[in-house]
C-alpha positions, -999 to +999 in steps of 0.1 A: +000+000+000+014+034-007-006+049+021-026+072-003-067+072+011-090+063-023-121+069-033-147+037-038-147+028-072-183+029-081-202+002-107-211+020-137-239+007-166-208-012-185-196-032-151-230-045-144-259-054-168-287-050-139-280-011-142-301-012-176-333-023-158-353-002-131-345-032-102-310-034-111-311+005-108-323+004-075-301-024-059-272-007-068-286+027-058-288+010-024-251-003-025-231+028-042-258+061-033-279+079-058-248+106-063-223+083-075-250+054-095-263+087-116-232+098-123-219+064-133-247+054-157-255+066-190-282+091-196-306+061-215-303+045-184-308+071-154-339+082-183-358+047-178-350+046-141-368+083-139-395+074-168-433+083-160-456+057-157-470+041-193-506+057-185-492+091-179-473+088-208-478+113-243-487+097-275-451+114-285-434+101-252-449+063-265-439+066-304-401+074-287-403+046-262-411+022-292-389+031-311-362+028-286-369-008-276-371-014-317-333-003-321-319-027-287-342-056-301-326-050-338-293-053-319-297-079-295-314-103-319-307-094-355-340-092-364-360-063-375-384-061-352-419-038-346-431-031-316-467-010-317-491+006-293-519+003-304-549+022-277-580+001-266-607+005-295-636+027-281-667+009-274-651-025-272-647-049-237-628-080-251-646-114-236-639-150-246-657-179-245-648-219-240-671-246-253-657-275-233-679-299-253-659-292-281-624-294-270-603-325-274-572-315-254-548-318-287-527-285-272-527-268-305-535-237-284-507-238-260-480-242-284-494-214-308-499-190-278-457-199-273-448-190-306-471-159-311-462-145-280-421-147-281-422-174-250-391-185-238-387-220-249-357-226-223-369-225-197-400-232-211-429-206-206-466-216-211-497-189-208-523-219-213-526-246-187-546-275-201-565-298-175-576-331-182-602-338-157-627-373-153-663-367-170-676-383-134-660-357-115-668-333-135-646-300-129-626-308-104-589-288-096-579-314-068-577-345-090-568-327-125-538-335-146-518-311-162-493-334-174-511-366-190-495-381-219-517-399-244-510-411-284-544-399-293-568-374-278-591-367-262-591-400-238-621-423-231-641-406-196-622-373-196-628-343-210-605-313-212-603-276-194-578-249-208-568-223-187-550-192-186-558-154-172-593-149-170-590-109-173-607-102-143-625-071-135-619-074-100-583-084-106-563-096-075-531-091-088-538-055-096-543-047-062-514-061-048-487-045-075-466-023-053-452+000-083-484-003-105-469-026-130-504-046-137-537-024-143-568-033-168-571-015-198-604+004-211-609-030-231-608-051-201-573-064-207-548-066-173-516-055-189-484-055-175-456-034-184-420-047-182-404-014-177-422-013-143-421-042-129-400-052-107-402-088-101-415-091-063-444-115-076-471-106-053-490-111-084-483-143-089-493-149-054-523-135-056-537-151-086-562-175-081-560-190-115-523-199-113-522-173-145-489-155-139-455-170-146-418-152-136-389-152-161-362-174-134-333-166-161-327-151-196-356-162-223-344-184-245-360-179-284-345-198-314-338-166-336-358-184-364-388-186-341-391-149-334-421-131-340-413-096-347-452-082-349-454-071-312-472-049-288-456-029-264-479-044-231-479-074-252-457-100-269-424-080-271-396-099-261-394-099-218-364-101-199-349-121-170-368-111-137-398-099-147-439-115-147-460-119-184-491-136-187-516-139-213-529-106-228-551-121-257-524-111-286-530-074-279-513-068-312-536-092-330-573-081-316-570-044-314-561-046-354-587-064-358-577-101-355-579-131-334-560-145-309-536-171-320-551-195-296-585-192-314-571-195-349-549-224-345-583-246-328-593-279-355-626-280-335-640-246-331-641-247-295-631-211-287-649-176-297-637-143-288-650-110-294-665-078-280-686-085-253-707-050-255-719-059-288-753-074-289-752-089-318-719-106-312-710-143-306-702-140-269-737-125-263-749-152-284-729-174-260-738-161-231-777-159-240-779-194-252-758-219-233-754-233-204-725-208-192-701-206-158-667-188-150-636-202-133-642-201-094-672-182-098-673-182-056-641-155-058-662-129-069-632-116-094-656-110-123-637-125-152-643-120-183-632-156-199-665-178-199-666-217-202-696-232-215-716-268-229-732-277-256-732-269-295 
């Protein structure tokens, strides 16, 4: 030692990858100070950590925000990618509708939801759980199977129950967000936004439906498998340490489209659509069958319905 009293050296954005993200910015803001962490990181970084909310956001504040997360996706994976933000349509209330009659547990659903959606395959990431449950039993959680293996579907005495977020309009996880990361959009979609959030998962906790799942490490996508058509509260590629969920292809139905899900069904068992029009399918639904939601007794008001019958 030559006796001489230094100064701390202080991380900066290039030492440590976690400064890029909001909870990286605040673990080391708790290790180093807020003086020396905003003088160490660039001035893309110290603008996320200080970014206003999404809602509070200006439509020019948005278009910028996109476009940023355009150019680090180009970089990171070589691929030209869009990412849109598309607002709620007025008038509309997004509802969906399960004929479990119909459905013949084949999956189709959950591996089109994986590759619509950018889902990490490695560890792999799943929005729809599907339940195969006895036709005696009739729906019941406690002696479902998640994980039956079959050559050909569906089984003899079983009958299959997809599941995934029911959109709630009394959302539990909504309530319990600490940073307000998870709200319902004006078209009754609970978004999250990945900027926000900051990976405590008392969502996940508070989900009654299992709905939520937490990115444990880096998603892994085949760069072949990408799907560059995203939405900003939707399918754009996530990151290690924060929640996603299903948002019914946000960048699908508010340009008019269907969810992948829906599309990809051989039996016609799903219907989607807006739930204010009268005229619509999921009135129809609603008006004509034999209709019940997902642990009713919760009072969370979801807006996925299950139902009998042709």
């Amino acid at each position: 030692m030559d006796g001489k009293k230094r100064l701390p050296v202080v991380p900066s954005a290039s030492d440590d990858p976690s400064c890029t993200s909001r909870r990286g910015f605040l673990k080391l803001m708790g290790q180093t100070g807020a003086v020396a962490l905003l003088t160490s990181c660039d001035a893309e970084t110290r603008e996320r950590f200080f970014a206003t909310h999404f809602r509070e956001l200006s439509k020019d504040a948005v278009e910028r925000l996109c476009r940023r997360l355009e150019r680090e996706y180009r970089e990171k994976y070589g691929v030209d990618f869009k990412v849109g933000a598309e607002p709620p349509i007025p008038g509309v209330t997004f509802a969906y509708a399960l004929n479990l009659s119909r459905c013949i547990g084949c999956r189709r659903c959950v591996y089109a939801c994986v590759e619509e959606n950018n889902q990490s395959r490695n560890p792999q990431v799943h929005y729809i759980k599907v339940l195969e449950m006895d036709k005696e039993r009739g729906v019941d959680l406690t002696h479902a199977n998640a994980y039956y293996e079959a050559e050909e579907v569906p089984r003899p005495g079983h009958f299959y129950f997809p599941a995934a977020c029911q959109q709630c309009d009394h959302s539990p996880c909504e309530k319990v967000c600490p940073v307000g990361a998870t709200w319902k959009e004006p078209d009754g979609v609970v978004t999250i936004d990945y900027e926000w959030c900051i990976g405590c998962r008392y969502c996940m906790a508070a989900c009654p439906y299992d709905a939520r799942r937490f990115n444990w490490a880096e998603p892994s996508i085949p760069k072949d498998q990408l799907n560059p058509n995203t939405h900003i509260l939707g399918n754009r590629p996530r990151r290690k340490g924060v929640v996603e969920k299903c948002h019914w292809c946000l960048h699908r139905v508010r340009n008019g489209r269907y969810p992948a899900c829906l599309e990809v069904c051989p039996v016609g068992a799903r219907k989607f659509g807006n739930l204010l029009d009268p005229d619509g399918e999921i009135r129809k639904v609603l008006e004509t069958k034999r209709v019940f939601v997902f642990k009713e007794e919760l009072d969370t008001k979801p807006k996925f319905f299950y139902f009998y019958g042709e």
